[in-house]
C-alpha positions as CSV (number, residue, x, y, z in Angstrom):
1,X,0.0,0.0,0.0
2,X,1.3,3.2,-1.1
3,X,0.7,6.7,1.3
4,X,-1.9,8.3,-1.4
5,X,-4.2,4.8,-0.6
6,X,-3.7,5.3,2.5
7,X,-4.6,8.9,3.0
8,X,-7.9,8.3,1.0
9,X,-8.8,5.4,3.3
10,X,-7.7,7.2,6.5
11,X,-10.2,10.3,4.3
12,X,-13.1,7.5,4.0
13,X,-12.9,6.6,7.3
14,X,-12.8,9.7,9.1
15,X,-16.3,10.9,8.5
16,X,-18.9,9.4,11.6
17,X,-21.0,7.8,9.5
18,X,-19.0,6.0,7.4
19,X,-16.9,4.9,10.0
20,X,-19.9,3.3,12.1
21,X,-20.7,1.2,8.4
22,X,-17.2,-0.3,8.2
23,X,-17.4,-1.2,12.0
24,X,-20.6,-3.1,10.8
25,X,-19.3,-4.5,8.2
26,X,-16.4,-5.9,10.1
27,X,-18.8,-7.6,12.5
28,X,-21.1,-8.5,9.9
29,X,-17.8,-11.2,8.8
30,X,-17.8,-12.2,5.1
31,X,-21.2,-12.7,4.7
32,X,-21.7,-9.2,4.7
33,X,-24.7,-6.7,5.2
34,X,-27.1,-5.7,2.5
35,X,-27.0,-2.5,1.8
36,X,-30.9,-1.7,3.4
37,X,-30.1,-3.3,6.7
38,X,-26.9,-1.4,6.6
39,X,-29.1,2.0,6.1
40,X,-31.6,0.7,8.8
41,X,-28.5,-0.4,11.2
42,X,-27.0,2.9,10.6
43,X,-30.1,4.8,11.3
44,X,-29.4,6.8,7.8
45,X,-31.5,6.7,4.9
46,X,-31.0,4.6,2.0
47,X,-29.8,7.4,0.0
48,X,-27.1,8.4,2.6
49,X,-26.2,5.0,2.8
50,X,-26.0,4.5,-0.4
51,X,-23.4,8.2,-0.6
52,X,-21.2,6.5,2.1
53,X,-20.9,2.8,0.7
54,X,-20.2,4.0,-2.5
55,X,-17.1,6.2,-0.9
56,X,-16.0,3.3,0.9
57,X,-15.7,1.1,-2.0
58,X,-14.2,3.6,-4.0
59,X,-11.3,3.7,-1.8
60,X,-11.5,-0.1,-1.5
61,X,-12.8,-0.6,2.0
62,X,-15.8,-2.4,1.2
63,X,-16.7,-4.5,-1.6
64,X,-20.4,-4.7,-3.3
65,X,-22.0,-7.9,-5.1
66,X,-25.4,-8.4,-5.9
67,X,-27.6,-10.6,-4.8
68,X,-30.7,-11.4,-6.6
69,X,-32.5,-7.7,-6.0
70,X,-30.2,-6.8,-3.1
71,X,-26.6,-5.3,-3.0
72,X,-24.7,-7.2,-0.3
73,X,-21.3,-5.5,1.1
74,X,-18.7,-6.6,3.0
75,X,-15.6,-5.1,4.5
76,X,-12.3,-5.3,2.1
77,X,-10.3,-7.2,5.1
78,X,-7.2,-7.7,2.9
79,X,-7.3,-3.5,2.4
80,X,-7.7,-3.5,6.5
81,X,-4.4,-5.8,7.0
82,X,-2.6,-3.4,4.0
83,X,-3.6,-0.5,6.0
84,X,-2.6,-1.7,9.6
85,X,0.7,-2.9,7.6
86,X,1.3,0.5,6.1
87,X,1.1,2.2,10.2
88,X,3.3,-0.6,11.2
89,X,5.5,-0.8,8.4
90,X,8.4,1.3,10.5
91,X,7.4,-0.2,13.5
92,X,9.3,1.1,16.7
93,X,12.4,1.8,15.4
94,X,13.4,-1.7,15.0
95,X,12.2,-2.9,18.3
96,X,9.0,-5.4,17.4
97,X,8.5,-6.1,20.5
98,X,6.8,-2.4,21.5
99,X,4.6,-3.5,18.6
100,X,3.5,-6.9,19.5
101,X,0.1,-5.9,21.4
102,X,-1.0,-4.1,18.8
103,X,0.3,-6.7,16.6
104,X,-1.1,-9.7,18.2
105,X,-3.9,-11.7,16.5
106,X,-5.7,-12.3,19.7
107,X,-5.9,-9.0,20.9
108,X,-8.6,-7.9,17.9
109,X,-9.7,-11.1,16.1
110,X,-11.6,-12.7,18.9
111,X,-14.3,-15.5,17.7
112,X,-17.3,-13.7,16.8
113,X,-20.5,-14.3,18.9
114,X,-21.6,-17.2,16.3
115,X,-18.1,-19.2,16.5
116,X,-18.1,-18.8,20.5
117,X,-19.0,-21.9,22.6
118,X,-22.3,-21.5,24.1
């Protein structure tokens, strides 16, 4: 990832409402959200949504496929792990080990509520 892709994700992303829809999407998993239960989760209207989703996959945070009559999106994970590499990329002047809780799998990709023993 180069520092212009970076800046226009870090741009996507720093507007409230477009944030709260990538957090969605990111719980949502790969399944994804369509893009009315996005608006309805978001408390937008489909219009707005449909504003913000459209800037989010124009950057390449989300990614759109129809279904039958409905758009389904999902959050563009391998853009999230690009972007998280990019901030990391000159990690702590050589010393990793500053880095590793922010680094650490476990720390942000707990099972989701479906995958977690009941």
């Amino acid at each position: 990832m180069d520092e212009k892709q970076a800046v226009g994700m870090f741009g996507a992303l720093s507007q409230e409402t477009r944030l709260k829809i990538v957090r969605m999407l990111v719980v949502a998993g790969p399944q994804g959200m369509a893009a009315g239960a996005v608006a309805e989760a978001a408390g937008v209207s489909a219009s707005n949504v449909s504003f913000h989703l459209k800037e989010l996959e124009r950057v390449g945070l989300v990614t759109a496929t129809r279904e039958s009559r409905s758009i389904i999106y999902t959050a563009a994970y391998d853009q999230f792990v690009g972007l998280i590499r990019f901030l990391m990329e000159d990690c702590c002047a050589g010393h990793p080990e500053i880095c590793l809780p922010a680094t650490a799998a476990a720390a942000c990709c707990a099972p989701s509520r479906e995958e977690r023993p009941q």
